[in-house]
N, C-alpha and C positions, 0 to 999 in steps of 0.2 A: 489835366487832360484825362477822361474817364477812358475804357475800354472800347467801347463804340465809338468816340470822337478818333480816336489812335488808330483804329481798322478803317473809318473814312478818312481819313488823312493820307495813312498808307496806299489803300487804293489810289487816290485822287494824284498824290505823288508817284506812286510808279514805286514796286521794287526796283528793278533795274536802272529805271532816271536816277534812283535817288544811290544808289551807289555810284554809276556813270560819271553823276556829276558832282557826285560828294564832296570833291575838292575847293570846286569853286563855290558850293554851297556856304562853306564855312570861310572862302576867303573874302577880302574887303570887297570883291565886285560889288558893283551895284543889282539890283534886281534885274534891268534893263541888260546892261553889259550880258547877265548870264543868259537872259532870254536869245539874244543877237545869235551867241556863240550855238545854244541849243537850236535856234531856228535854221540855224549855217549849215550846223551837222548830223542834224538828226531829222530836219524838216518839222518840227513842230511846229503848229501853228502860234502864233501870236499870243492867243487864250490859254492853248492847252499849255506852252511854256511857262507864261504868270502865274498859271495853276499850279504845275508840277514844283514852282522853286517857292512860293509862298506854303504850301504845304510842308515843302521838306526843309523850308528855314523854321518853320512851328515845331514839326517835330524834332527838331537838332536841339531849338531851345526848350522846350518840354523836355528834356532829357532821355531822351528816345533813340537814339543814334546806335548805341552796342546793341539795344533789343531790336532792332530794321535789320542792322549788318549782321546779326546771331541768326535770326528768321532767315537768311537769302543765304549763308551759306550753309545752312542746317537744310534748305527746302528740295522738294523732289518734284517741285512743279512743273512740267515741262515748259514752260516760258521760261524759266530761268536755268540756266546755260552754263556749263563747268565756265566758262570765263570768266560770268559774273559772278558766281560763287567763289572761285579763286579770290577774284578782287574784293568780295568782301571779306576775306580771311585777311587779304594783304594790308587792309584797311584796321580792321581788330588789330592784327600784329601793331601795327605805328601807332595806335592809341596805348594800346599796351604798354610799351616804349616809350612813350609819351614823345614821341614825335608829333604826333597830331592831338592837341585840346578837345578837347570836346565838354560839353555842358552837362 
């Protein structure tokens, strides 16, 4: 994955979906299951959810996952919110630990 495909991806996934849903991103859900749960809670539409979790299961496996989680809680973008940045320190910490795998 070059540099340009990584920043559309990013976008296309969402900083904050792609921490929010981190979890189930990397667990056995199916695509569908995580779409249901995202469309339940957060209101995304149908599309924008297929988009947000196929993006962010690419970047997980392109090895991309500690550079998303470092960018969101390093950022001072106002979209992104001391909660989400919290959460993606808390996310670093359990890989670090290896509590959580990652690729």
């Amino acid at each position: 994955m070059n540099n340009a495909q990584f920043e559309t991806y990013c976008k296309k996934a969402g900083l904050t979906t792609f921490v929010a849903y981190f979890e189930f991103f990397i667990s056995n859900l199916t695509n569908a299951e995580i779409r249901d749960i995202m469309m339940e809670y957060s209101n995304y539409t149908k599309d924008s959810a297929k988009t947000r979790i196929s993006k962010s299961r690419t970047l997980i496996k392109a090895g991309k996952t500690k550079t998303i989680l470092e960018r969101v809680a390093n950022s001072n973008h106002h979209t992104i919110t001391t909660e989400v940045k919290d959460a993606a320190r808390h996310i670093l910490h359990k890989i670090e630990l290896h509590i959580i795998t990652v690729p």
